[in-house]
C-alpha positions in Angstrom: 0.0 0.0 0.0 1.2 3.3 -0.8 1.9 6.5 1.4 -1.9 7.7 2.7 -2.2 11.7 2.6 -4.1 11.5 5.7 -1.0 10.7 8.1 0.0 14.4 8.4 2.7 14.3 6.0 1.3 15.7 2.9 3.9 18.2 2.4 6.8 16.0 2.7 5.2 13.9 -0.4 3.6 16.8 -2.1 5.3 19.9 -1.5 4.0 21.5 -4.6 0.7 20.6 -3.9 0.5 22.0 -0.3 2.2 25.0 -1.6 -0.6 25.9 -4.4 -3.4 24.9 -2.1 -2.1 27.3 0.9 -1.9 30.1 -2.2 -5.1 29.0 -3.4 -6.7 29.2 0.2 -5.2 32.6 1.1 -6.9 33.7 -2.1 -10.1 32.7 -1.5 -9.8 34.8 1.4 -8.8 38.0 0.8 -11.8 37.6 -1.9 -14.4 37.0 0.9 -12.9 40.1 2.3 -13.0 42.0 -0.9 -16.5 44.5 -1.2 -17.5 45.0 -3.8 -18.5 48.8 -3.9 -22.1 49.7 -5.1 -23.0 52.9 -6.6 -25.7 55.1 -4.7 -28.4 55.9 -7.2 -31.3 57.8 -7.2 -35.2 56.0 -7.0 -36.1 54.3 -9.9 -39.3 55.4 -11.6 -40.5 52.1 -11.6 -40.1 51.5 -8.1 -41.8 48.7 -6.0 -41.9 47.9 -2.8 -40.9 44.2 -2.5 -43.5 42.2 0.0 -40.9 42.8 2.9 -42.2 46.6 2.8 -45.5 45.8 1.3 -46.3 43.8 4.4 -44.9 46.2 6.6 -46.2 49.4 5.4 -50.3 47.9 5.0 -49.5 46.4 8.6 -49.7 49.8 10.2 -52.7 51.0 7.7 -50.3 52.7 5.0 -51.3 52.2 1.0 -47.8 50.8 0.1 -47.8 52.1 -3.6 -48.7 55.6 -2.4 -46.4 55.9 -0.1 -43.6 54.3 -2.4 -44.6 57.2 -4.6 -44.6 59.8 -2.1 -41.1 58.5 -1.0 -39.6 58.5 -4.2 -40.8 62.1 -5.0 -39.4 63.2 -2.2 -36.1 61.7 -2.3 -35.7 62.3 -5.7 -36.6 65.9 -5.9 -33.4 66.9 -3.4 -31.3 64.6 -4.9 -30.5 61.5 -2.4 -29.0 58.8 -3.8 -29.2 55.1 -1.7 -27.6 52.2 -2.0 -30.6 49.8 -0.8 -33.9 51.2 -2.2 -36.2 48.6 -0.2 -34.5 49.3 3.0 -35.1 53.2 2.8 -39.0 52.3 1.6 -38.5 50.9 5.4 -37.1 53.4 6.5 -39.8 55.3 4.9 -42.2 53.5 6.6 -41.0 53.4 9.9 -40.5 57.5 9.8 -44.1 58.1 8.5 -45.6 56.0 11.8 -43.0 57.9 13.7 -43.9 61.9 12.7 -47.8 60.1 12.9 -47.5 59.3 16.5 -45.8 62.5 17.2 -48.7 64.4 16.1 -51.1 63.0 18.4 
């Protein structure tokens, strides 16, 4: 029976092989680390909440599509750019229940 590569010794029999795979690994992980940088843009015309927001926004009695409008006029008339579109609708969201209970 020949030499197993489970006994510990891999790089005694393989150095090359060890060698490339340690490269290889330390690769893969300064590519894991890498981020990849996304560009802020304004709203979309064609926006749509997803049914993440959807849900949220009609659970505390908000039209969803109005308020995606009314989010996307506002946003979009001073210029803010965002990198997540659903999460600002959120954000949206969560504001408008907000400045509603502070009115009260």
């Amino acid at each position: 029976m020949g030499p197993s590569l489970r006994n510990g010794h891999e790089g005694e029999l393989f150095p090359q092989l060890v060698a490339a795979s340690a490269t290889t690994k330390t690769t893969v992980e300064k590519l894991k680390r890498v981020k990849v940088k996304k560009d802020r843009t304004l709203f979309p015309q064609d926006f749509r909440p997803d049914e993440r927001g959807t849900k949220m926004a009609e659970g505390y009695g908000f039209n969803a599509f109005r308020e995606a409008a009314a989010c996307i006029d506002h946003h979009n008339g001073i210029g803010n750019k965002f990198l997540d579109h659903q999460a600002t609708f959120r954000t949206w969201i969560r504001k408008k229940l907000q400045f509603a209970e502070e009115k009260r």
